[in-house]
C-alpha positions in Angstrom: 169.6 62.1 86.9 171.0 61.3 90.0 168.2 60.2 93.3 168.2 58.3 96.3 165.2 56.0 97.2 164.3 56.4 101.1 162.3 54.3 103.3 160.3 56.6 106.0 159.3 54.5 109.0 157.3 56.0 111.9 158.7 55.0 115.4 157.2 53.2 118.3 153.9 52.7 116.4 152.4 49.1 115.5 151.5 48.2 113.0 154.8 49.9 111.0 153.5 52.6 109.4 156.0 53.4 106.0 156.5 55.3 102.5 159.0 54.3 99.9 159.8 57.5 97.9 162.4 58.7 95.2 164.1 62.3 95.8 166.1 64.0 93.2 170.0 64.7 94.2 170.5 68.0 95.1 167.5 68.6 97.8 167.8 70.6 101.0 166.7 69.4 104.1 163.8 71.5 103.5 163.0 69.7 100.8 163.2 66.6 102.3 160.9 67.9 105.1 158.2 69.2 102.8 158.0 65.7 100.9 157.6 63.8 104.2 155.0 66.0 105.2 153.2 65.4 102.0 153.4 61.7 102.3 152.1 61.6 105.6 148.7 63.4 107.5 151.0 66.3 109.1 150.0 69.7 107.7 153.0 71.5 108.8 151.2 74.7 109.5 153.5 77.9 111.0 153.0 77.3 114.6 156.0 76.7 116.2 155.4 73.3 117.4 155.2 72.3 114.3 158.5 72.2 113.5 161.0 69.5 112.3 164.8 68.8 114.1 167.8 66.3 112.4 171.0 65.6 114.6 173.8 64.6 111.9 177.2 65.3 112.6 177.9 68.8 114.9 174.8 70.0 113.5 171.1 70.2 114.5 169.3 70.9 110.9 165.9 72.6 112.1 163.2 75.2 111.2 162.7 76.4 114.8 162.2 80.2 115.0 163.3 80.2 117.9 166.1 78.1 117.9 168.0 80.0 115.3 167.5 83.0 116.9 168.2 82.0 120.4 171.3 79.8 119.4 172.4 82.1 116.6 176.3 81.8 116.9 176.0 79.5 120.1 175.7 75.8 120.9 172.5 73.7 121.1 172.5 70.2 122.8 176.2 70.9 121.5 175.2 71.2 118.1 176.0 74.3 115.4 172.5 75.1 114.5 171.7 75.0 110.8 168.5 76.3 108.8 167.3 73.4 106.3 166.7 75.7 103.5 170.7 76.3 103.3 172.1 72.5 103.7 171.6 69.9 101.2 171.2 66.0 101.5 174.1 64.1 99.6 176.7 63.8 101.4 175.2 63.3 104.6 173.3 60.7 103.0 175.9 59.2 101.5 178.1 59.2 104.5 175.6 58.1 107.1 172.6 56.1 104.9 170.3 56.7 108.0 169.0 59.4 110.5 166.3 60.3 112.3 163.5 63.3 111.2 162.1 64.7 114.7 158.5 66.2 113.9 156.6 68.4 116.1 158.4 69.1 119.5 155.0 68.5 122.0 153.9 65.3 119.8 157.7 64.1 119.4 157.0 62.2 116.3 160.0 60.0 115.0 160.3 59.0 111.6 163.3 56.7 110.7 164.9 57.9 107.3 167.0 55.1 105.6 169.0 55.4 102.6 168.0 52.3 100.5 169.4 52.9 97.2 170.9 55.8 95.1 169.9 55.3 91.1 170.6 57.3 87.7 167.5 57.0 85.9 165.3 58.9 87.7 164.6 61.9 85.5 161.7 63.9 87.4 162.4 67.1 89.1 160.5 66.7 92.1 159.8 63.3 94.3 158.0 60.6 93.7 156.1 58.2 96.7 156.8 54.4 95.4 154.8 52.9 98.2 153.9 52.5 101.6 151.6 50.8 104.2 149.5 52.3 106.8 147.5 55.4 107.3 149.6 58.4 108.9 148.7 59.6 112.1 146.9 63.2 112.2 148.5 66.1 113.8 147.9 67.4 116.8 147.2 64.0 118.4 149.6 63.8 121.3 152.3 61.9 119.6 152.3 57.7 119.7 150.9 57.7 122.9 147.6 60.0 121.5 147.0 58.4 118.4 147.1 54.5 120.3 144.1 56.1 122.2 142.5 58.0 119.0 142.2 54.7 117.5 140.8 53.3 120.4 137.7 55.6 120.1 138.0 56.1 116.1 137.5 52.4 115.6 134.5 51.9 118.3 131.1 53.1 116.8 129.7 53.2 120.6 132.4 54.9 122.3 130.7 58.6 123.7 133.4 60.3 122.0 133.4 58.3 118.6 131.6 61.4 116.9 133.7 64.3 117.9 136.3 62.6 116.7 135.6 61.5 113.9 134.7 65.3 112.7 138.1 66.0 114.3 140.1 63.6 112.2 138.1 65.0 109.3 139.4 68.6 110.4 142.6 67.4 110.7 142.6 65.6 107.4 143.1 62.1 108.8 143.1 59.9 105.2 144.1 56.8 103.7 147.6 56.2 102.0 146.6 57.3 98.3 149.3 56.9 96.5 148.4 58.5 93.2 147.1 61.5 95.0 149.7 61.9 96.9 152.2 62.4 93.6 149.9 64.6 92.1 150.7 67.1 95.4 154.3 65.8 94.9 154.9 67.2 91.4 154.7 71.2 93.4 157.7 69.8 95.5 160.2 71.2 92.4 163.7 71.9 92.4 165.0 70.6 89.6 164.6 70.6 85.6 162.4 67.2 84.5 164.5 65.4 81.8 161.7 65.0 79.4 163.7 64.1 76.5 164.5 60.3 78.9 161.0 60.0 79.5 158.3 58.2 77.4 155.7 60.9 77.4 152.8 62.6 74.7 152.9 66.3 74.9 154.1 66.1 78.7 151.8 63.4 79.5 154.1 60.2 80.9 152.7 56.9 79.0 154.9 54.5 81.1 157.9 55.4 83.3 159.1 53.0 86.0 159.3 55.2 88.9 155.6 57.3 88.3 153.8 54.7 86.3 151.3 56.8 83.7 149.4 59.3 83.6 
């Protein structure tokens, strides 16, 4: 089936911090969103902060509450506002091969989305991360500003306040890039019929595929 392999690459952090992955034609923005979160730290809980803004076109693609009301039938930053649940990907991923995903109004996290490739052979109905580099910032922790200072204390074992945050990070499930782990989550991002029948697979079980590996 159709898919379109993205790179995510966090803004105004050093070192980059990336994730290759492979997403099924036909997604929403929505969709999108939910894979990114699952990729990186963010928990994308239901507080309104914690919500995600796209400029493409005339419209601002968003999950603000409060924004669609409020803006219901009127211009934002001169925008038509759009719920992500109802707009899909292609053709504004076809047309424009890059935008930028705006996470979390207070933090103002910016993650670069760039089209990279578009394949047939991908025959999974839910995403797949290929790769990346770096572990994902934690939410909550005031944006690239924040988490330049949460490393300063998270990497000094005689800082005053190295404790509390480590059992912060913990709380705020600051991990590693784990790639296979991360796919495993991946598999309840669904919205599309798996081709089995194109992949090499035992009872459901994928022995080699060159987009998920094995299983």
């Amino acid at each position: 089936m159709k898919a379109y392999i993205l790179k995510l690459s966090f803004e105004d952090i050093t070192p980059l911090i990336w994730r290759r992955i492979v997403l099924p034609a036909g997604a929403t923005f929505n969709r999108l969103h939910e894979t990114i979160q699952n990729v990186t730290n963010f928990q994308s809980t239901l507080s309104p902060y914690h919500s995600f803004g796209m400029e493409i076109d005339d419209y601002f693609i968003t999950d603000n509450e409060w924004i669609i009301e409020e803006y219901k039938g009127k211009s934002y930053a001169g925008k038509t506002v759009k719920q992500p649940e109802r707009i899909k990907i292609d053709t504004y991923f076809e047309k424009h091969n890059y935008f930028t995903y705006n996470y979390d109004f207070g933090d103002d996290w910016r993650i670069q989305v760039v089209l990279e490739e578009i394949v047939d052979d991908y025959y999974f109905g839910y995403p797949t991360l290929l790769g990346g580099e770096g572990t994902a910032p934690p939410e909550d922790v005031g944006g690239p500003p924040g988490y330049k200072e949460f490393l300063k204390v998270f990497r000094d074992p005689t800082h005053p306040e190295y404790l509390s945050i480590i059992a912060w990070a913990e709380q705020q499930y600051y991990l590693p890039l784990d790639i296979a782990k991360v796919n495993e989550r991946l598999k309840y991002v669904k919205y599309k019929k798996t081709e089995w029948q194109n992949i090499h697979h035992e009872n459901y079980y994928v022995i080699s595929d060159k987009y998920r590996g094995a299983e």
